[in-house]
C-alpha positions in Angstrom: -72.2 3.2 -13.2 -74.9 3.1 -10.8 -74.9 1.7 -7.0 -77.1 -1.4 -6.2 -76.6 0.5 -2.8 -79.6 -2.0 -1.1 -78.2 -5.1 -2.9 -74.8 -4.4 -1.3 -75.9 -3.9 1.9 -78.3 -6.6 1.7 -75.4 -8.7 1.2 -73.3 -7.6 4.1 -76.3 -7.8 6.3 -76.7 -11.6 4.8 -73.1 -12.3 5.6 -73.6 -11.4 9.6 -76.9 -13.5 9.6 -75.3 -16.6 8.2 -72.2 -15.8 11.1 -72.4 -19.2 13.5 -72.3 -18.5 16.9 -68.9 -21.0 17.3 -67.0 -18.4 15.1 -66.6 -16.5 17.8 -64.4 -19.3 19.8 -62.2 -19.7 16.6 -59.4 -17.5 16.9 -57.8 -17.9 13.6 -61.3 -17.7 11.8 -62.3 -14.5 14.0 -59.1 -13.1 13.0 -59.3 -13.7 9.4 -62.7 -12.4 9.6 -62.3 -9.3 11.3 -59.4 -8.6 8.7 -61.5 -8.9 5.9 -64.1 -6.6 7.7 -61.6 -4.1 8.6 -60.6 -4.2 4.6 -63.8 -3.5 3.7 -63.7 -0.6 5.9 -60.8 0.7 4.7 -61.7 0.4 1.0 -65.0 2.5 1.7 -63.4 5.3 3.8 -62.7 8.9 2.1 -59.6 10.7 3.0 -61.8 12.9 5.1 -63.4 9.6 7.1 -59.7 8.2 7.9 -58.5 12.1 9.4 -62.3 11.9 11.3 -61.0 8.6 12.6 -57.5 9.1 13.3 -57.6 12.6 14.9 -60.6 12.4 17.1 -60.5 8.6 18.6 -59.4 9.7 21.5 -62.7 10.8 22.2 -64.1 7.6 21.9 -62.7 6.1 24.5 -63.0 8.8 27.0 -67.0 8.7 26.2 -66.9 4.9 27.4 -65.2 5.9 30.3 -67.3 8.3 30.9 -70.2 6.4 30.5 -68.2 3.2 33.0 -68.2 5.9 35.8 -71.7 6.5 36.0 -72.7 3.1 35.6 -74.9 3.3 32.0 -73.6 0.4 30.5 -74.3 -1.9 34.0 -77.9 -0.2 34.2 -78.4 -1.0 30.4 -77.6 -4.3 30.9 -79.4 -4.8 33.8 -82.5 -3.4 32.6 -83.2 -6.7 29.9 -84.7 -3.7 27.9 -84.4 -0.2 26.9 -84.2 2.9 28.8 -84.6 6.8 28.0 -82.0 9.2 28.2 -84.4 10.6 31.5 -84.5 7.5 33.5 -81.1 7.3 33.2 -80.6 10.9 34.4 -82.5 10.3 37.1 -80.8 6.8 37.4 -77.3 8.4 37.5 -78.1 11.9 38.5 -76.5 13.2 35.7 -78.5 15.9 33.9 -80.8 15.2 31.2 -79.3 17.1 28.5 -76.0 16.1 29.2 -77.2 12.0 29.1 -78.5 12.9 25.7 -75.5 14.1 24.2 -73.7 10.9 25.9 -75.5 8.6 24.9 -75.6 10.0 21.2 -72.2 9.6 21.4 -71.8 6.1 22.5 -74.5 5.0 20.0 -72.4 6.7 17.3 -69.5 4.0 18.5 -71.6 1.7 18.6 -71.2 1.0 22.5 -75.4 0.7 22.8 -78.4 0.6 20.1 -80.2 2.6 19.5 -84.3 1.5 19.7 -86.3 4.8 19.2 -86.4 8.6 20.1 -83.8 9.1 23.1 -84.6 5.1 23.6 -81.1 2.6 24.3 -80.7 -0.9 25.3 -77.5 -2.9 25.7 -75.4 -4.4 23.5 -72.3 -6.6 23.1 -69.8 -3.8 23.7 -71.9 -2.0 26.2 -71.9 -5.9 28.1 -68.0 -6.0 27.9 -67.6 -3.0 29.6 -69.2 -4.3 32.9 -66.9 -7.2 33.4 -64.3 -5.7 35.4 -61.7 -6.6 33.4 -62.6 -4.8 30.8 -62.9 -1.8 31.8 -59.7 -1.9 33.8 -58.5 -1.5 30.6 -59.9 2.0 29.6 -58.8 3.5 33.1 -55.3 2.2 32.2 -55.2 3.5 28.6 -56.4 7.1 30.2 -54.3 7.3 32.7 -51.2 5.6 32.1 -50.3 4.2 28.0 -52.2 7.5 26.5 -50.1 10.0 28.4 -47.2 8.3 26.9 -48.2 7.4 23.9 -48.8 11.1 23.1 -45.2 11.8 23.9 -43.8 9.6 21.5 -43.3 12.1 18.6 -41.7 14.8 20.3 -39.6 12.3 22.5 -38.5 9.7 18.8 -36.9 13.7 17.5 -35.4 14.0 20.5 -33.4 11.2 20.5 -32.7 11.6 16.6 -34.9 8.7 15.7 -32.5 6.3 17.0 -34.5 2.9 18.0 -34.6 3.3 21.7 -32.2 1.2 24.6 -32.2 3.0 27.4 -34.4 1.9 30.0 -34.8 4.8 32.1 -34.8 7.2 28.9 -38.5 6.9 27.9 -41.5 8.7 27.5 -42.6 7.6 31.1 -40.1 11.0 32.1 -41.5 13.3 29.6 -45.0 12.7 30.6 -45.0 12.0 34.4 -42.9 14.5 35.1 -40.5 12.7 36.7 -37.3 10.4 37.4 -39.6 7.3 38.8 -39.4 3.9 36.7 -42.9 3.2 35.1 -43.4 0.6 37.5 -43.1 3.3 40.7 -45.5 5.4 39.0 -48.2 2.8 38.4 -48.2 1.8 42.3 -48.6 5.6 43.2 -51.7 7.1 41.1 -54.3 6.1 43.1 -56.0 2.7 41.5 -54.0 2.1 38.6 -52.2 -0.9 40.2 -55.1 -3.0 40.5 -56.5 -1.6 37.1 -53.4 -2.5 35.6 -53.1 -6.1 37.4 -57.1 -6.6 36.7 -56.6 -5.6 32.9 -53.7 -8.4 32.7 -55.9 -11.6 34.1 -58.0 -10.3 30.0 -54.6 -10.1 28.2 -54.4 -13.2 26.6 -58.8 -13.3 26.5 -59.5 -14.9 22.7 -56.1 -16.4 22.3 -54.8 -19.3 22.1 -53.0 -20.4 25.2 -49.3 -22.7 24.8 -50.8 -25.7 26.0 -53.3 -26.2 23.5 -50.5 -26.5 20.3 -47.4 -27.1 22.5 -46.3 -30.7 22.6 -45.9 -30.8 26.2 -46.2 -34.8 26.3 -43.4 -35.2 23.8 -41.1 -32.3 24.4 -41.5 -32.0 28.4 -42.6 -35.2 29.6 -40.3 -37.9 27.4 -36.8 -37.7 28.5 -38.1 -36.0 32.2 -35.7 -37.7 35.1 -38.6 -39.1 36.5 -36.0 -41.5 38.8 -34.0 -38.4 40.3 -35.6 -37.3 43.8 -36.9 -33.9 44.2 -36.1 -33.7 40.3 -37.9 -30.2 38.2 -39.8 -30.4 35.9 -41.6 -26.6 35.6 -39.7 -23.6 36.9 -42.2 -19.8 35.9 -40.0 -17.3 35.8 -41.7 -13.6 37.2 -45.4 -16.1 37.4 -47.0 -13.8 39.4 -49.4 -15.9 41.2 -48.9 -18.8 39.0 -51.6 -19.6 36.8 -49.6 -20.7 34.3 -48.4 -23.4 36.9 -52.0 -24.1 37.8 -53.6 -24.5 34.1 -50.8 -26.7 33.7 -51.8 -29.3 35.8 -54.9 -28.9 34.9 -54.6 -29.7 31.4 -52.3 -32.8 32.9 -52.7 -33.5 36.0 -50.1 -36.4 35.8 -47.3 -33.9 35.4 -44.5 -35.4 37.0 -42.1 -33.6 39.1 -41.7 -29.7 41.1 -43.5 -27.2 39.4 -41.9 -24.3 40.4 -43.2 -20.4 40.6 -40.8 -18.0 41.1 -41.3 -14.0 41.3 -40.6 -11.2 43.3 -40.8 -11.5 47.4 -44.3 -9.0 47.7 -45.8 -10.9 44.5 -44.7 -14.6 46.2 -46.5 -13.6 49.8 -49.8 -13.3 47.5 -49.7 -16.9 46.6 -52.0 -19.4 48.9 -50.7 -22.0 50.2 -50.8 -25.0 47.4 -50.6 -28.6 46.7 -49.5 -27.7 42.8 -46.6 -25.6 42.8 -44.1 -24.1 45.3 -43.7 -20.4 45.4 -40.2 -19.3 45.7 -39.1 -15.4 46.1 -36.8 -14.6 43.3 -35.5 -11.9 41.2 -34.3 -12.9 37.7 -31.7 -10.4 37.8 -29.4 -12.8 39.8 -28.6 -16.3 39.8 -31.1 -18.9 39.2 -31.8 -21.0 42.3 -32.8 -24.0 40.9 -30.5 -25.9 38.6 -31.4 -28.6 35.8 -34.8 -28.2 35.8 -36.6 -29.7 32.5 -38.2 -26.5 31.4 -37.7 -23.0 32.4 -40.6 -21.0 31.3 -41.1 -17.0 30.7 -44.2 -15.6 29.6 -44.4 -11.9 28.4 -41.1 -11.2 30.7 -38.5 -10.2 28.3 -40.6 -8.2 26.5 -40.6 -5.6 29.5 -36.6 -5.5 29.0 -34.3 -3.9 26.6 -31.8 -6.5 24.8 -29.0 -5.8 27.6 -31.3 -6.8 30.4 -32.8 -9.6 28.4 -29.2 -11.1 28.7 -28.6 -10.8 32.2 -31.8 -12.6 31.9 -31.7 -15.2 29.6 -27.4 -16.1 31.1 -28.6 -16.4 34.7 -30.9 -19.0 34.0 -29.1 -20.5 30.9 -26.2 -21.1 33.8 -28.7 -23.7 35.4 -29.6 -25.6 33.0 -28.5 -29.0 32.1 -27.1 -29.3 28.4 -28.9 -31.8 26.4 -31.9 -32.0 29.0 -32.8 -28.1 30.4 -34.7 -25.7 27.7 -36.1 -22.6 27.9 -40.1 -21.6 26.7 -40.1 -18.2 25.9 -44.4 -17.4 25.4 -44.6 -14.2 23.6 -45.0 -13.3 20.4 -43.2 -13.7 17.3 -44.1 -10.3 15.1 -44.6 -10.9 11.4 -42.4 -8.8 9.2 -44.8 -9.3 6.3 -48.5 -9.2 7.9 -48.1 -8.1 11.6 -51.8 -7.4 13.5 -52.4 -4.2 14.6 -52.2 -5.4 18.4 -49.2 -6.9 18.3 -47.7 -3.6 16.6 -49.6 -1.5 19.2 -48.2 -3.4 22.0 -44.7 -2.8 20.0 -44.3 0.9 20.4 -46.4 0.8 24.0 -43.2 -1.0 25.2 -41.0 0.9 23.5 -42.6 4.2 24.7 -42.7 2.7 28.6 -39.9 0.6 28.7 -37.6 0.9 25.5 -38.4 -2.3 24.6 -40.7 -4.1 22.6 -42.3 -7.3 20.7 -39.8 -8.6 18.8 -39.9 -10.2 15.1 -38.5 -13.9 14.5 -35.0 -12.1 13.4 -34.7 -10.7 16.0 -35.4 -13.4 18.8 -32.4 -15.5 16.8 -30.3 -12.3 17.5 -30.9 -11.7 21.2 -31.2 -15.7 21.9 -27.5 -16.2 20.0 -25.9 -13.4 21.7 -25.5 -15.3 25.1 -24.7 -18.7 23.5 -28.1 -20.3 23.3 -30.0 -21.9 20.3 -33.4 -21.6 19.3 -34.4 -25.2 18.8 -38.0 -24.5 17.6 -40.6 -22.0 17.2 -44.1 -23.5 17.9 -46.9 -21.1 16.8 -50.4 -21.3 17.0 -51.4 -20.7 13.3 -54.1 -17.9 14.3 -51.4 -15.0 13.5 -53.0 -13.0 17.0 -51.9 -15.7 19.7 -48.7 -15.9 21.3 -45.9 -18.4 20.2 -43.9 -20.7 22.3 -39.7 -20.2 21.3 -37.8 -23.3 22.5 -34.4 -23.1 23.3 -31.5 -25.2 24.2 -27.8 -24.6 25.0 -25.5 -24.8 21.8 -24.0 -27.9 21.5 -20.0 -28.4 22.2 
């Protein structure tokens, strides 16, 4: 049978002309689309085209690093129209033939257009990668989650591919060289702190945060002890510099109550001085400060820790908490057995790999929740399948 090979494409090309621009603020239709497109990918690709892709992607992302360094993508988009692979030699003082074969390459990923003869303009992905953010991101992959991620094979036979638990038994050893936590190691390589902290404010970018499909009216406000003095109603456990705190009272500024950050002494003396919240040096490893509060909140905390930690954890602060008023919100994900996203799984085995931990699955939550005598009241999720869920909890009653 013969290929309408034009027709085909004509059609795919038809489909990202008729795209509206607002599909690109809908995270569950963005999702499902990109899904659908990755599918399509998948079906088309020979054996030969999936090992291409597999085995040599690291060299992708090294070319856009490459290419971050000497500014290309920031002259690019600067220029509001192409350049040639010798002005930006000259621009960059690079040499000419070398720009040529880097910019072949990032047109191959797609990371500029290409607009004639050694000719290249900007493009979407060549405009992420000047927002700081962004490429925080590719110096952190580099230089910190690829180094381990390479030593996962060797280091999963080591262990007898037992499902890691040991905090300090990771890959972080095998490929630092060392006996430092992962967290030592990050502060000492010279600018992978703030790449690491400036990647995390783009985390949750294109997700849907809690307070738009949490009821925090309903669940939060209804019941708070609104005639108690001095009375909780928000306590962020490891906030950093609270912006969970700050968006919100922002999304209601009539939030009764303290609102309450709490995180580590050198995080806490980063916070300004503010009329929203109070900052408060903690470590969530001991006793929770501040009892009956109406919600205790963690976002993308336990996570970090294995189950056993994750305990110590969750019983310090289910120890302040008032039964029949106090919850928890856990924000993090809640992994699909049948249809988890490829993020969500990568992020799995980067925690495991770092910290022997990981995302955990609905199952699983239950588990870990029930083990120090808590309930899981509720899981709220925001019905885009990429976006992470808020898990309610309440002591058990009796």
């Amino acid at each position: 049978m013969a290929i309408d090979q034009s027709s085909i494409l004509a059609q795919i090309q038809s489909v990202r002309n008729s795209l509206p621009p607002e599909v690109a603020q809908n995270v569950r239709a963005r999702s499902e689309l990109l899904q659908a497109a990755k599918r399509l990918v998948a079906d088309l690709e020979s054996p030969g085209d999936i090992c291409e892709r597999v085995v040599y992607q690291y060299v992708e992302i090294a070319s856009i690093k490459v290419a971050i360094d000497l500014g290309i993508f920031k002259i690019l988009t600067a220029a509001h129209g192409p350049k040639s692979v010798e002005e930006l030699a000259k621009e960059t003082k690079a040499d000419p033939v070398l720009m040529g074969r880097i910019m072949r390459s990032l047109a191959s990923l797609l990371a500029v257009d290409t607009v004639g003869p050694e000719l290249y303009a900007s493009n979407k992905v060549s405009e992420t990668f000047t927002v700081p953010k962004f490429a925080a991101g590719v110096k952190m992959s580099l230089d910190w989650a690829i180094p381990n991620w390479l030593q996962m094979p060797s280091w999963l036979e080591e262990i007898g591919y037992q499902n890691p638990s040991v905090g300090n038994d990771t890959t972080v050893r095998r490929a630092f060289k060392t006996d430092e936590s992962g967290f030592e190691i990050i502060s000492r390589i010279p600018g992978l702190l703030d790449a690491f902290s400036l990647h995390m404010s783009a985390f949750h970018e294109g997700r849907a945060n809690w307070l738009d499909f949490y009821p925090v009216e309903k669940e939060m406000f209804e019941g708070f002890k609104r005639e108690v003095p001095e009375a909780t109603m928000f306590v962020d456990i490891g906030g950093a510099l609270g912006s969970e705190v700050v968006a919100l009272k922002q999304k209601h500024p009539n939030c009764p109550g303290r609102l309450i950050l709490e995180d580590l002494p050198h995080v806490v003396e980063q916070v300004g001085k503010s009329d929203t919240m109070e900052a408060i040096p903690y470590d969530m490893f001991t006793p929770q400060p501040i009892k009956g509060a109406r919600v205790y909140y963690l976002r993308n905390v336990l996570h970090d820790w294995t189950d056993d930690k994750c305990r110590e954890i969750l019983r310090n602060v289910s120890a302040a908490m008032t039964p029949g008023y106090s919850k928890i919100l856990i924000n993090e994900w809640v992994v699909s057995e049948q249809h988890p996203t490829s993020f969500m799984t990568i992020m799995d085995l980067t925690m495991m790999c770092v910290w022997a931990s990981g995302e955990r699955t609905a199952a699983q939550w239950k588990s870990l929740v029930e083990s120090v005598g808590l309930r899981i009241a509720r899981i709220y999720e925001p019905g885009d399948g990429v976006s992470e869920s808020i898990i309610e909890i309440t002591l058990k009653e009796g």
